[in-house]
C-alpha positions as CSV (number, residue, x, y, z in Angstrom):
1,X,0.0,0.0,0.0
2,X,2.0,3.0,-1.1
3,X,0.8,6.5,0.3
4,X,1.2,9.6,-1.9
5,X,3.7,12.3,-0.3
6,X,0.6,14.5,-1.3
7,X,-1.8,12.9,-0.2
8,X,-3.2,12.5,3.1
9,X,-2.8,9.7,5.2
10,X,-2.9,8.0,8.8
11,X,-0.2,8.0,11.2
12,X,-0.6,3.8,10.5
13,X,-0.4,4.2,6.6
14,X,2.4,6.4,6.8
15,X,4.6,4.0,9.4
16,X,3.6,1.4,6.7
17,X,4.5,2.7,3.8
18,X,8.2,4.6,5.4
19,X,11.1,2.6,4.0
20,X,12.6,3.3,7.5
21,X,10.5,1.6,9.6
22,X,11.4,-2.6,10.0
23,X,9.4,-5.2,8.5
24,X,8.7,-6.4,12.4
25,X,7.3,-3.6,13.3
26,X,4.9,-2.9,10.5
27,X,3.7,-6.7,11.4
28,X,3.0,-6.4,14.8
29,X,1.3,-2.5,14.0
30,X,-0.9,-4.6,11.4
31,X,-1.6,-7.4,14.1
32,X,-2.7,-4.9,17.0
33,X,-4.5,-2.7,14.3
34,X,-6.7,-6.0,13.7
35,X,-7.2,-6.3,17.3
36,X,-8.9,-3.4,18.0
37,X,-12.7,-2.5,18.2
38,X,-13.7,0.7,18.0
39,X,-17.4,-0.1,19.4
40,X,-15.7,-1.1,22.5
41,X,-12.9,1.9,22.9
42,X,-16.1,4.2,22.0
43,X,-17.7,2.2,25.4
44,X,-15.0,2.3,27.4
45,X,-14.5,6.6,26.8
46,X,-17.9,7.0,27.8
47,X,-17.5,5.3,30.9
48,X,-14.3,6.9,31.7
49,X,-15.9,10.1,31.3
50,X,-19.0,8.7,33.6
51,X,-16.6,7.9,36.4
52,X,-15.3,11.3,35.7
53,X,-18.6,13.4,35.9
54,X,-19.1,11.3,39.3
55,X,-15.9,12.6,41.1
56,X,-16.3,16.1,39.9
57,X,-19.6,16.0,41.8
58,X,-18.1,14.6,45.0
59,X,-15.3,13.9,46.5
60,X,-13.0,10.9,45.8
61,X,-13.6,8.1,48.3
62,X,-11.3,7.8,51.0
63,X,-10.1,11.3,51.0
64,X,-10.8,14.1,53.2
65,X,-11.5,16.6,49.8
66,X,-11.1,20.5,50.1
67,X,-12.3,22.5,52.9
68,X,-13.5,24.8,51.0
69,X,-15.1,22.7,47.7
70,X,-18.4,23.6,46.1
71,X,-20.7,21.1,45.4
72,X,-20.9,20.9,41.4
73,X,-24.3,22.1,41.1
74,X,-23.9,25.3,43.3
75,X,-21.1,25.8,41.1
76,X,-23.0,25.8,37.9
77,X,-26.2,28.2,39.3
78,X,-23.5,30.3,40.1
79,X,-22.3,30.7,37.1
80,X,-25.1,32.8,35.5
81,X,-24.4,35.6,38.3
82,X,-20.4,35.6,38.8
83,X,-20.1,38.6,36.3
84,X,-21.8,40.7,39.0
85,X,-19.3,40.5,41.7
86,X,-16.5,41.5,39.2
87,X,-13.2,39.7,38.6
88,X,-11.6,37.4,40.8
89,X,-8.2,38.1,41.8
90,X,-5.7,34.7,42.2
91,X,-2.5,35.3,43.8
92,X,-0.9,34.5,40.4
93,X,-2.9,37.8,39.0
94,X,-1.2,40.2,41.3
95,X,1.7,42.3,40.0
96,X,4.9,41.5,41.6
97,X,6.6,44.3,43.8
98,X,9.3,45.3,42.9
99,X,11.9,47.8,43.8
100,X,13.7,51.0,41.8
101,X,15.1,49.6,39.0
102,X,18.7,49.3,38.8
103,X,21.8,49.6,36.0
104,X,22.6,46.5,34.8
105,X,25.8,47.2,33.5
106,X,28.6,49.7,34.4
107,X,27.8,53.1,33.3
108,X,30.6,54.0,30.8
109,X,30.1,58.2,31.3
110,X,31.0,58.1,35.2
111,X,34.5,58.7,34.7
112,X,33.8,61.6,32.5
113,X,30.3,63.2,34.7
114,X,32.7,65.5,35.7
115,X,33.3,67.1,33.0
């Protein structure tokens, strides 16, 4: 199966089709690539993300969560009013303070100020 340079392709058709790439490895790609069902990896993301939705509601079991957590929903009704109690300031928002700036390098006129 030759793949155009032009053309487009899969990361698998273009592994296959690289002169590069060993004969052993292009077997085993086309073994695994047999193997798979995408029924059942379409399955197993939706329960992933299930299990997901579930511990952003709550609290992971066997931990002690954060004092201050939100429950999800209270969160989202929130939402529609958080405009009107203007922006939230993180510590990672606030301007560092800093001192008078100073030179950097040796000012080359201080031998002749003087003058």
């Amino acid at each position: 199966m030759g793949v155009s340079p032009w053309s487009p392709a899969t990361p698998r058709q273009r592994v296959e089709s690289d002169r590069r790439i060993a004969d052993r490895v292009k077997e085993a790609l086309s073994v695994e690539a047999a193997t798979l069902d995408p029924i059942a990896l379409l399955q197993a993301i939706r329960q992933l993300q299930e299990e997901l939705v579930c511990l952003s509601a709550g609290t992971v079991p066997g931990s002690h969560g954060a004092p201050d957590a939100v429950a999800l929903d209270t969160f989202l009704a929130s939402l529609k009013t958080a405009w009107e109690s203007g922006p939230i300031v993180r510590p990672t928002h606030r301007r560092k303070i800093s001192g008078p700036r100073e030179r950097r390098r040796p000012d080359p006129l201080v031998e002749v100020v003087d003058e």
